[in-house]
py3Dmol code that shows the C-alpha trace and the ligand (Angstrom):
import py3Dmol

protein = """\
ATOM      1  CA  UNK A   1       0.000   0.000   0.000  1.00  0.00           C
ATOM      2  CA  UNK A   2       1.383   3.267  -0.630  1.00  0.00           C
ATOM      3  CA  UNK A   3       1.817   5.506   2.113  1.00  0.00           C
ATOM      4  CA  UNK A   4       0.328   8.594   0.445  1.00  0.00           C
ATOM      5  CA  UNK A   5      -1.199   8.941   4.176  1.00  0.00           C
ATOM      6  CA  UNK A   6      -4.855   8.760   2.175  1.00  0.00           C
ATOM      7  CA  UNK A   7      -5.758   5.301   2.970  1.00  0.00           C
ATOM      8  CA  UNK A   8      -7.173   4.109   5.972  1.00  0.00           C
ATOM      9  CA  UNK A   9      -7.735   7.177   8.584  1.00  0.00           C
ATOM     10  CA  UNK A  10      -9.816   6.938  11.345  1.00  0.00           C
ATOM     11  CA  UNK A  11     -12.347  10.361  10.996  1.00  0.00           C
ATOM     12  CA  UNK A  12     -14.494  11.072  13.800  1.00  0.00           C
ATOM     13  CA  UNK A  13     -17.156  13.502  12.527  1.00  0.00           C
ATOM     14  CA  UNK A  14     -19.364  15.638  15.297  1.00  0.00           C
ATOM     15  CA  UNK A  15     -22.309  17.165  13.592  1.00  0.00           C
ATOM     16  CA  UNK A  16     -25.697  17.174  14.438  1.00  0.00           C
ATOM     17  CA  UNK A  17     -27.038  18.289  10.816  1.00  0.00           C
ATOM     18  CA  UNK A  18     -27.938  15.038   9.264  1.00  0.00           C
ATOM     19  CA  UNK A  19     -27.187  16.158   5.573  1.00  0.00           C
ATOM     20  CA  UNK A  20     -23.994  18.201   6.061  1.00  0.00           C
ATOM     21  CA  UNK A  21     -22.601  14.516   8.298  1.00  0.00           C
ATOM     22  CA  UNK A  22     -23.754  12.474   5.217  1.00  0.00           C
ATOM     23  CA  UNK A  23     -22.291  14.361   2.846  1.00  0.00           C
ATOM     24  CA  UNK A  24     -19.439  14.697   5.000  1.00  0.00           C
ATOM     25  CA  UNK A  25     -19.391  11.003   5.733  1.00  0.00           C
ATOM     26  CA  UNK A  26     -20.303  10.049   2.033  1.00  0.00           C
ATOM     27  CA  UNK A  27     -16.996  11.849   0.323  1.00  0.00           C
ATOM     28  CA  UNK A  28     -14.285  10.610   3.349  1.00  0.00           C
ATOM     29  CA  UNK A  29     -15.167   7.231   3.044  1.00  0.00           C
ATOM     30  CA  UNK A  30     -15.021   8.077  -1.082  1.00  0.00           C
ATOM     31  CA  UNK A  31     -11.434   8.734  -0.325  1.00  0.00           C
ATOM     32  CA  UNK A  32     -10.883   5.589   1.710  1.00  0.00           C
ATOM     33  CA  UNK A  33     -11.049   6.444   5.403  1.00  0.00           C
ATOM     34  CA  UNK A  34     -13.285   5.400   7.879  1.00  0.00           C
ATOM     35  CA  UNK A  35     -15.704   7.496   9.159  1.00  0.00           C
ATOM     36  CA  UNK A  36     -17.740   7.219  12.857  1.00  0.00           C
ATOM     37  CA  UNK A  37     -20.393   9.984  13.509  1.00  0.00           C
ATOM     38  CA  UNK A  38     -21.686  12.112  16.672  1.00  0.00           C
ATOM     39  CA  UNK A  39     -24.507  14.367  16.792  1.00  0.00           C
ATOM     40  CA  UNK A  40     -23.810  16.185  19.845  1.00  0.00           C
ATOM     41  CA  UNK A  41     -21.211  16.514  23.235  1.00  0.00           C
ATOM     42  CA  UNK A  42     -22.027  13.672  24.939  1.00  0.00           C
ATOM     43  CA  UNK A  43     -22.060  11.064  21.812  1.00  0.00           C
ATOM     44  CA  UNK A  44     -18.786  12.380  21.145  1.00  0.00           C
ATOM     45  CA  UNK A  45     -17.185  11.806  24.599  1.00  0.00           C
ATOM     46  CA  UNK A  46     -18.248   8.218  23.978  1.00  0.00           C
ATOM     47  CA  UNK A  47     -16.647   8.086  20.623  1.00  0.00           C
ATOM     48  CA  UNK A  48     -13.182   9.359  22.145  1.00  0.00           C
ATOM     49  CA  UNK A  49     -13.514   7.117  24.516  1.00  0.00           C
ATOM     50  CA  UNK A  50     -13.641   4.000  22.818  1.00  0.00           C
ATOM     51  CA  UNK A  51     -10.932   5.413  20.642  1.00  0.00           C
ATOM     52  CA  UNK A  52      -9.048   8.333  19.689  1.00  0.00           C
ATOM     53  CA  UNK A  53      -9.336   8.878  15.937  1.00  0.00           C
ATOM     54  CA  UNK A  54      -6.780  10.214  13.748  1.00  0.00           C
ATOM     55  CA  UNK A  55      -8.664  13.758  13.222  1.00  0.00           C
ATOM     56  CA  UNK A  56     -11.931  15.293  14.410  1.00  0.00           C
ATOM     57  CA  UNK A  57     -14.471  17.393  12.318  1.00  0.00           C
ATOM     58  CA  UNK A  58     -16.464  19.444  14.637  1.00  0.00           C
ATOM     59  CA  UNK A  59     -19.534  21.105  13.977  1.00  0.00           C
ATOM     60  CA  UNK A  60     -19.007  24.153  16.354  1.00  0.00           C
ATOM     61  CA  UNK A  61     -22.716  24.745  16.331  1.00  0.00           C
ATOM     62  CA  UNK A  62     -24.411  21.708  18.701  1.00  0.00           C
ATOM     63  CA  UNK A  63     -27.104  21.302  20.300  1.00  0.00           C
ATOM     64  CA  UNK A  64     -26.843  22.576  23.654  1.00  0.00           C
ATOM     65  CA  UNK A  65     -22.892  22.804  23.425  1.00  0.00           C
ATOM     66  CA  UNK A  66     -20.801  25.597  22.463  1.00  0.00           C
ATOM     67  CA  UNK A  67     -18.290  23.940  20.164  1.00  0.00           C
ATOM     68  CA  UNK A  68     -15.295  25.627  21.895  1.00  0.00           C
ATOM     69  CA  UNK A  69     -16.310  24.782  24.886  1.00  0.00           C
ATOM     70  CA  UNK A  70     -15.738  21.148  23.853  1.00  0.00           C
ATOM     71  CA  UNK A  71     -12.491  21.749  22.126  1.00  0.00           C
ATOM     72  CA  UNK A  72     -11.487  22.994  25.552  1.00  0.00           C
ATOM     73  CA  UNK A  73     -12.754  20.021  27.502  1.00  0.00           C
ATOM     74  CA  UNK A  74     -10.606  17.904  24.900  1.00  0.00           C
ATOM     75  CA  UNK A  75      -7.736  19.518  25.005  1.00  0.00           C
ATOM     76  CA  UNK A  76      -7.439  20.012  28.943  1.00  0.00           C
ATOM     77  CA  UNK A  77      -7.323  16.129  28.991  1.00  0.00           C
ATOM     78  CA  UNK A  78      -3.902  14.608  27.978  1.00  0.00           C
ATOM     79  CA  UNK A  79      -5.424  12.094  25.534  1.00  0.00           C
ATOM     80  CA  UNK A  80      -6.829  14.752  23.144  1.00  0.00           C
ATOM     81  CA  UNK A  81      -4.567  17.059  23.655  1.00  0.00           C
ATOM     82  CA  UNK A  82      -2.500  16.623  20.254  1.00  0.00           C
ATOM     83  CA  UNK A  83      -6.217  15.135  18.496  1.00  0.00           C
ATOM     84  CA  UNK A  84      -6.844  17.415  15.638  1.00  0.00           C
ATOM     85  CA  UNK A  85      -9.599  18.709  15.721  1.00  0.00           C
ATOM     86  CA  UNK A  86     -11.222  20.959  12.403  1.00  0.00           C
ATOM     87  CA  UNK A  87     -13.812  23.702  13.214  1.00  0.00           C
ATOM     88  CA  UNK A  88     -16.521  22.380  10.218  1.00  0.00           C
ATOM     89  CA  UNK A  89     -18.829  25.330  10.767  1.00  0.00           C
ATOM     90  CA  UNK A  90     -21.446  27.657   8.724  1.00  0.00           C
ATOM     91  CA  UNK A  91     -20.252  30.775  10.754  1.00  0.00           C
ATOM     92  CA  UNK A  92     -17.749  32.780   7.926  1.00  0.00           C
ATOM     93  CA  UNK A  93     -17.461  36.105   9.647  1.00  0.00           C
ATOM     94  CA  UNK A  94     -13.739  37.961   9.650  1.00  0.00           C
ATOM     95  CA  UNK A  95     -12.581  36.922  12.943  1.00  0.00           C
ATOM     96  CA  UNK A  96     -14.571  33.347  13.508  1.00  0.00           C
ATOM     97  CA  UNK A  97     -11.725  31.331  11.955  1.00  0.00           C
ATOM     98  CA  UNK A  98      -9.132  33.033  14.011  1.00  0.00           C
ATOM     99  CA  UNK A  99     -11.297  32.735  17.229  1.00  0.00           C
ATOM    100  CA  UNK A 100     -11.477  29.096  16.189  1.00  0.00           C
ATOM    101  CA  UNK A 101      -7.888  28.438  15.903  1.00  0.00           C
ATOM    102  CA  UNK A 102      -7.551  30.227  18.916  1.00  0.00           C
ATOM    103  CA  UNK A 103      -9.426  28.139  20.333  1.00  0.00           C
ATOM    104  CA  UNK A 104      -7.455  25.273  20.200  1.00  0.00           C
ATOM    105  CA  UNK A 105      -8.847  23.723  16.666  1.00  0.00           C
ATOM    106  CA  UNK A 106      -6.198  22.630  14.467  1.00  0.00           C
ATOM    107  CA  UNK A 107      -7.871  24.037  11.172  1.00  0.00           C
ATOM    108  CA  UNK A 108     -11.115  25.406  10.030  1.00  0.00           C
ATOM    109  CA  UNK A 109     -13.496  24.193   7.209  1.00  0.00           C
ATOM    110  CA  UNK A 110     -16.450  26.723   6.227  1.00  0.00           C
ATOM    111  CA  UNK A 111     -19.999  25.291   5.158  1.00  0.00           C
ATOM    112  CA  UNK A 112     -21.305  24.620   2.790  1.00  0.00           C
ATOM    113  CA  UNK A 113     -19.002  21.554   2.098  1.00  0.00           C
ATOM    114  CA  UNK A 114     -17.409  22.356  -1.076  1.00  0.00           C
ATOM    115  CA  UNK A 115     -17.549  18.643  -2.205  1.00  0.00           C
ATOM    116  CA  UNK A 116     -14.604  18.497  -5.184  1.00  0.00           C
ATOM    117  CA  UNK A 117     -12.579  19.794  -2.355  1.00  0.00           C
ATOM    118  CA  UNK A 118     -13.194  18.280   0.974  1.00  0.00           C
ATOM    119  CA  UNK A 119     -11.373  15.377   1.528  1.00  0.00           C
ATOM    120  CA  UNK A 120      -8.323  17.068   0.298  1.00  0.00           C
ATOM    121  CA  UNK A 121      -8.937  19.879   2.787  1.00  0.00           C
ATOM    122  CA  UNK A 122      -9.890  17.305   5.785  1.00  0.00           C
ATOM    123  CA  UNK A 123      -6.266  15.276   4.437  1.00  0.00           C
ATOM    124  CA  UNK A 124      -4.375  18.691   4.338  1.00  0.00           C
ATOM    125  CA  UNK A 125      -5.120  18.792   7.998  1.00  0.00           C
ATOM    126  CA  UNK A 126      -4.080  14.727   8.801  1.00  0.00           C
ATOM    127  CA  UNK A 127      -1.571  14.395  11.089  1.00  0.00           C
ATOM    128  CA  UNK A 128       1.693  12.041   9.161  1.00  0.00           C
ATOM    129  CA  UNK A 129       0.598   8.348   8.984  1.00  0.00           C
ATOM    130  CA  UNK A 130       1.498   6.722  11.942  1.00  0.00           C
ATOM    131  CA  UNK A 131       4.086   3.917   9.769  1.00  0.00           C
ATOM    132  CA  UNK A 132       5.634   7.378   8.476  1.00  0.00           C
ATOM    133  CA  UNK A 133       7.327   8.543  11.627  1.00  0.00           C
ATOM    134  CA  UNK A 134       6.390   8.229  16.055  1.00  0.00           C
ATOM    135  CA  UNK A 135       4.030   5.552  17.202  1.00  0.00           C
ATOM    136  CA  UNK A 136       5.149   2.334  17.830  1.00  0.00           C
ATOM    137  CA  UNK A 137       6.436   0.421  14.385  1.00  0.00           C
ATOM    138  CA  UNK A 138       3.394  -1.837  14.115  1.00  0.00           C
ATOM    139  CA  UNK A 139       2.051  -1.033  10.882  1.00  0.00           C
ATOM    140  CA  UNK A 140       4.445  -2.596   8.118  1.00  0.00           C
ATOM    141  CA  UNK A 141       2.958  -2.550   4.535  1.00  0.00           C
TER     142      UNK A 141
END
"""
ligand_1 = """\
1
MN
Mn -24.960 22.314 14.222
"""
view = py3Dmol.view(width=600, height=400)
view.addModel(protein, "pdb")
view.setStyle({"model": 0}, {"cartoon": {"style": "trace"}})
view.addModel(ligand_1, "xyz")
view.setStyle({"model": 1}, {"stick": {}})
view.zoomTo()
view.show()
């Protein structure tokens, strides 16, 4: 397999808006990664939980959650701390993206989903693959 770091990534999508996840969902897996959903704070926690995912897309507009707040949470806890995490969010005032990356997000992707572009934005923003450098040297193609 080539390590192209494409193939294979572990996407954890927060979103509560069923059509922006699907399409969301829909062009990642396109590209080969694997894709596992949350519509709002609490599912999320339970995703992390059972396992950290190579990025997060968050939807900083949940229900009942202020998306920084959450980004916060995350990254005052030593297992998220180095997750990245991608504001996906509607809000595309001067000043939101910066306030974002403030914020602690790694990167910021505005809505609508431009779909010939997203999963080569969402890979832009992929940490190396994990064969390509730290980790332990498990995964041997
Ligand atoms: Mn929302």
């Amino acid at each position: 397999m080539p390590d192209s770091g494409s193939p294979g990534r572990d996407v954890l999508i927060i979103e509560d808006n069923r059509q922006n996840l699907e399409l969301a969902q829909f062009l990642l897996e396109e590209a080969g990664h694997s894709v596992r959903s949350a519509g709002d704070a609490r599912s999320a926690r339970a995703e992390l939980e059972r396992q950290v995912p190579d990025l997060v897309l968050m939807d900083m507009q949940l229900p009942g959650t202020d998306g920084l707040e959450l980004v916060a949470e995350l990254r005052g806890d030593g297992r998220f701390r180095h997750l990245p995490i991608v504001a996906l969010t509607a809000h595309a005032l001067r000043g939101d993206r910066e306030r974002f990356l403030a914020g602690g997000c790694d990167g910021y992707i505005a809505k609508p989903i431009d779909v010939a572009a997203f999963a080569l934005q969402v890979e832009a923003l992929m940490p190396p693959h994990p064969a390509a450098g730290a980790g332990p040297a498990a995964e041997v193609d």
